[in-house]
LUMBA-404125 format. One record per atom (N, C-alpha, C): residue number from 1; residue in one letter; atom name; x, y, z. Coordinates in steps of 0.02 Angstrom, whole numbers, padded with zeros to 5 digits. Example, Ala and Ser with C-alpha at 12.3 -4.5 7.8 and 13.67 -1.06 7.14 Angstrom:
<pts>
+------+------+------+--------+--------+--------+
: resi : resn : name :      x :      y :      z :
+------+------+------+--------+--------+--------+
:    1 :    A :    N :  00660 : -00284 :  00390 :
:    1 :    A :   CA :  00615 : -00225 :  00390 :
:    1 :    A :    C :  00660 : -00165 :  00390 :
:    2 :    S :    N :  00642 : -00112 :  00354 :
:    2 :    S :   CA :  00684 : -00053 :  00357 :
:    2 :    S :    C :  00645 :  00002 :  00394 :
+------+------+------+--------+--------+--------+
</pts>
This chain:
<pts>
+------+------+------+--------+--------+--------+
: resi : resn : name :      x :      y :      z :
+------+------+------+--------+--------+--------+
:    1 :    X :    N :  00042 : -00059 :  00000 :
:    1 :    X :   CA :  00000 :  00000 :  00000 :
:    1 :    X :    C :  00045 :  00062 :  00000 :
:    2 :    X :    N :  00018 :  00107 : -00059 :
:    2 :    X :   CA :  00076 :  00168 : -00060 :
:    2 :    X :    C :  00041 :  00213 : -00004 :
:    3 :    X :    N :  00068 :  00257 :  00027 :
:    3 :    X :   CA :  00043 :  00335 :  00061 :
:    3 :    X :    C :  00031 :  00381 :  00040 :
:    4 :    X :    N :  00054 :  00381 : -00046 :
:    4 :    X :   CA :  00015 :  00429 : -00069 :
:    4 :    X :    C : -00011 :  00378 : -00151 :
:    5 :    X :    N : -00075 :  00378 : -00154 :
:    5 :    X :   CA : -00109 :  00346 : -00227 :
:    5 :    X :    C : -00107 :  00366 : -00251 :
:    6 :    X :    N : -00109 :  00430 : -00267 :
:    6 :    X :   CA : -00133 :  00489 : -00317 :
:    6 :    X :    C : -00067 :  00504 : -00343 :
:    7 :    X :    N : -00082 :  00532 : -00398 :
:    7 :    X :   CA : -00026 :  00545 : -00443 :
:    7 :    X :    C : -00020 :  00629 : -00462 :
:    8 :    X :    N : -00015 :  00662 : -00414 :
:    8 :    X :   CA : -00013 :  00746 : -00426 :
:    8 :    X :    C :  00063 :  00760 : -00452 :
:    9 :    X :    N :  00050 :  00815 : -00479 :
:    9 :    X :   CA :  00124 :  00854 : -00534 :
:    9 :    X :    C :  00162 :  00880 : -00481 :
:   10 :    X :    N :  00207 :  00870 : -00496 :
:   10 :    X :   CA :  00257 :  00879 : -00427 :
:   10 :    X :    C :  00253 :  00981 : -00419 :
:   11 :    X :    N :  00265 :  00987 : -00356 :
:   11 :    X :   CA :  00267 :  01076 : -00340 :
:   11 :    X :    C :  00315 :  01092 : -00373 :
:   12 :    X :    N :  00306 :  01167 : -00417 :
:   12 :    X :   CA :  00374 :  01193 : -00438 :
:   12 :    X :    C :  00419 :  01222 : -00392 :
:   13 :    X :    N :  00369 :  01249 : -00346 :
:   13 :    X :   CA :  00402 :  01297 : -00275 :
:   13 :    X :    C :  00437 :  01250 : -00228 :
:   14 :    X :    N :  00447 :  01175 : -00253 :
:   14 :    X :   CA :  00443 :  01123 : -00177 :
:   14 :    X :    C :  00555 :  01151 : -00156 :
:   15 :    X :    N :  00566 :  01168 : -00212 :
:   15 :    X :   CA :  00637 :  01181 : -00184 :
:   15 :    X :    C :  00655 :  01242 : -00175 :
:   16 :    X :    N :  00627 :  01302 : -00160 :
:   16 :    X :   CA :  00612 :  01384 : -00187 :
:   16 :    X :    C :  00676 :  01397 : -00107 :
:   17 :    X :    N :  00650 :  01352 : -00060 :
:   17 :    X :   CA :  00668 :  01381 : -00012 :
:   17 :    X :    C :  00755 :  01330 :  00024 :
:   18 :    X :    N :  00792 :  01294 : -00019 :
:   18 :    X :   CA :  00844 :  01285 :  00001 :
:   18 :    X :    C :  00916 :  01321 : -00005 :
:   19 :    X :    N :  00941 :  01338 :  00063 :
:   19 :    X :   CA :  00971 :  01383 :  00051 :
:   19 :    X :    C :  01057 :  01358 :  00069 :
:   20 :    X :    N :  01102 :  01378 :  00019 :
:   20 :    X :   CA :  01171 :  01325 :  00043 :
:   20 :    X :    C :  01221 :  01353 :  00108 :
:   21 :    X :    N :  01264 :  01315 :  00111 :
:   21 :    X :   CA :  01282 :  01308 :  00171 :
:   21 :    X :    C :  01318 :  01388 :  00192 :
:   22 :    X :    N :  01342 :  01441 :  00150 :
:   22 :    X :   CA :  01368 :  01496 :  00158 :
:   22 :    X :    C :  01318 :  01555 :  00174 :
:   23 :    X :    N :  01278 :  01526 :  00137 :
:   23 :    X :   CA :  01219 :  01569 :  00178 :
:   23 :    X :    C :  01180 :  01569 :  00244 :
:   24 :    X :    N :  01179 :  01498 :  00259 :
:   24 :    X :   CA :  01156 :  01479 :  00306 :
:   24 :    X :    C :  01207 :  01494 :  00375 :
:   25 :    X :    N :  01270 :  01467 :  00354 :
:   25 :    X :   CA :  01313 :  01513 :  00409 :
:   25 :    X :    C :  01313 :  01573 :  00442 :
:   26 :    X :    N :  01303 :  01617 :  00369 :
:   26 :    X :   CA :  01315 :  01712 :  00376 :
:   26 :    X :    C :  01255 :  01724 :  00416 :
:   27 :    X :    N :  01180 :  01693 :  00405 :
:   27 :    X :   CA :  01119 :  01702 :  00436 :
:   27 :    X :    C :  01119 :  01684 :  00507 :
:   28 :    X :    N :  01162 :  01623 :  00531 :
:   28 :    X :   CA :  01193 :  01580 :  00594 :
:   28 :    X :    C :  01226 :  01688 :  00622 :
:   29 :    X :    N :  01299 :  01667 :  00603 :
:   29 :    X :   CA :  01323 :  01715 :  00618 :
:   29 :    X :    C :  01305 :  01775 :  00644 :
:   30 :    X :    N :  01262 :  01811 :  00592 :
:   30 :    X :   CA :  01219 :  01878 :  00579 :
:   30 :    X :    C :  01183 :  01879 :  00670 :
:   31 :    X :    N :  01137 :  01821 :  00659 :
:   31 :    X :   CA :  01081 :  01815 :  00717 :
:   31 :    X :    C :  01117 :  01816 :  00773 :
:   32 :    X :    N :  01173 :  01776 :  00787 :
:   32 :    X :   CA :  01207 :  01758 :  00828 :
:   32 :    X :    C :  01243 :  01812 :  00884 :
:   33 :    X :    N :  01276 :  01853 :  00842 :
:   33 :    X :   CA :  01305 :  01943 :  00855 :
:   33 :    X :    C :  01259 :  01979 :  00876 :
:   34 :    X :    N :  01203 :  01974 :  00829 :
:   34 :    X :   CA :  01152 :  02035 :  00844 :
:   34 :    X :    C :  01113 :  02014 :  00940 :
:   35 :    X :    N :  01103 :  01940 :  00937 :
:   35 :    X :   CA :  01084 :  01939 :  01012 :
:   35 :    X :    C :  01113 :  01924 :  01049 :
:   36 :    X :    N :  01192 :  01922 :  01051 :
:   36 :    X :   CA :  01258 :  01934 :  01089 :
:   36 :    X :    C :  01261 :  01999 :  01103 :
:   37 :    X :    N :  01245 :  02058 :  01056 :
:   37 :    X :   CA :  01261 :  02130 :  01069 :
:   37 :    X :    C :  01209 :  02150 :  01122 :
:   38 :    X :    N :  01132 :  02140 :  01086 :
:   38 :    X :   CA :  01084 :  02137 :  01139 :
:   38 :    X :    C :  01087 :  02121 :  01204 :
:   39 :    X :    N :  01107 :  02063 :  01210 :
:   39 :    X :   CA :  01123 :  02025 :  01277 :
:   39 :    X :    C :  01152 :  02078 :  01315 :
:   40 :    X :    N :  01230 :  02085 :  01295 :
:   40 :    X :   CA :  01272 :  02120 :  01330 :
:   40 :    X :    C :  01252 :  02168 :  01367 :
:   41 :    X :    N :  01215 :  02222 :  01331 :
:   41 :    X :   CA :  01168 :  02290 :  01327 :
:   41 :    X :    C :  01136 :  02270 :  01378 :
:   42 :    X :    N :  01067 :  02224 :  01390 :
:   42 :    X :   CA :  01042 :  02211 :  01420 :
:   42 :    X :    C :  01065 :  02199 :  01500 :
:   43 :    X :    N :  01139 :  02157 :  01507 :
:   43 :    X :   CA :  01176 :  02134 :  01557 :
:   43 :    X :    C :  01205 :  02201 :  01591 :
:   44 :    X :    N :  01229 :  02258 :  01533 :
:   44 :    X :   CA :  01240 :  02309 :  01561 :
:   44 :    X :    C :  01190 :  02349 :  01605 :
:   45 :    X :    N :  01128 :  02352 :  01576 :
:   45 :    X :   CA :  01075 :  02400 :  01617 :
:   45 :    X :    C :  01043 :  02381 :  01677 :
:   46 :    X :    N :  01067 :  02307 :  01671 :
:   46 :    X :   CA :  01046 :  02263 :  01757 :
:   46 :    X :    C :  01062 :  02299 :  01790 :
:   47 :    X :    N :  01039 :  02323 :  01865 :
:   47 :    X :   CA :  01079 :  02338 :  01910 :
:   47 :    X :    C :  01063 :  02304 :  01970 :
:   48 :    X :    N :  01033 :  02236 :  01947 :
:   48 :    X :   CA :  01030 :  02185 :  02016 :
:   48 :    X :    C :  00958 :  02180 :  02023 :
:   49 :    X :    N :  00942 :  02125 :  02087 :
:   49 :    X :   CA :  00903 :  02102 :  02081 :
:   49 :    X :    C :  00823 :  02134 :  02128 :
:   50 :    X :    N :  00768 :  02175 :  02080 :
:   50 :    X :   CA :  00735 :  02206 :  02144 :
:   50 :    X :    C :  00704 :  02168 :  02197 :
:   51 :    X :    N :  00690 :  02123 :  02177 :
:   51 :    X :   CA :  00636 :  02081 :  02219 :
:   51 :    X :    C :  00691 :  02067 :  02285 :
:   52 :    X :    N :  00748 :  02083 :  02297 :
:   52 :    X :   CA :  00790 :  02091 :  02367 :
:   52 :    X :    C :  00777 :  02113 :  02414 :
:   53 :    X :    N :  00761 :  02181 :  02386 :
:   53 :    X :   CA :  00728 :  02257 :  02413 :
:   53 :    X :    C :  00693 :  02235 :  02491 :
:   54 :    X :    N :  00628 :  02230 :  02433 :
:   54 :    X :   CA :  00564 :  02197 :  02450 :
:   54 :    X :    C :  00554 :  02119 :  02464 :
:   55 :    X :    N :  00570 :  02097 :  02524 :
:   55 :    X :   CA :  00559 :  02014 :  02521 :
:   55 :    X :    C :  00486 :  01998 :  02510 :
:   56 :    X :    N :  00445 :  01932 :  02492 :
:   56 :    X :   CA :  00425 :  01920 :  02484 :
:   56 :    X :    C :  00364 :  01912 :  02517 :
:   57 :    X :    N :  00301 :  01887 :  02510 :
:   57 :    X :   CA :  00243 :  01854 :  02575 :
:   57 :    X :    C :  00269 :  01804 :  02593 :
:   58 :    X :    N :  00275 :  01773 :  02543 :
:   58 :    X :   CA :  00284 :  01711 :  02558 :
:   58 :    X :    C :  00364 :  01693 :  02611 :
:   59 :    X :    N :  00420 :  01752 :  02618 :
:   59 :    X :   CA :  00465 :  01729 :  02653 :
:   59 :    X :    C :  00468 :  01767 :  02720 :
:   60 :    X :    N :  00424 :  01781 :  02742 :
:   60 :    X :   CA :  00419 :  01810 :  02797 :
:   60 :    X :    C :  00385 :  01751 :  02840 :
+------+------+------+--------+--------+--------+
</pts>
């Protein structure tokens, strides 16, 4: 028994979206930096933790 019976014309678009390995790196890369820089930024504007301040209900 096949999984598919039917005999449809294959998609022209079915390969539109493979992309080779140098691209796929630079896109790796690209993403990679951009939420490393973010991060950093982010790590910089911490200035600790508030919920210290203020203890909790529950830890009293």
């Amino acid at each position: 028994m096949s999984w598919h019976p039917h005999n449809d014309e294959e998609d022209p678009s079915a390969n539109d979206c493979n992309y080779n390995f140098p691209q796929v790196l630079f896109a790796f890369v690209l993403g990679f930096t951009c939420m490393f820089v973010l991060a950093v930024d982010e790590i910089q504007d911490f200035k600790g933790c508030p919920l210290n301040e203020k203890p909790l209900k529950w830890r009293d």
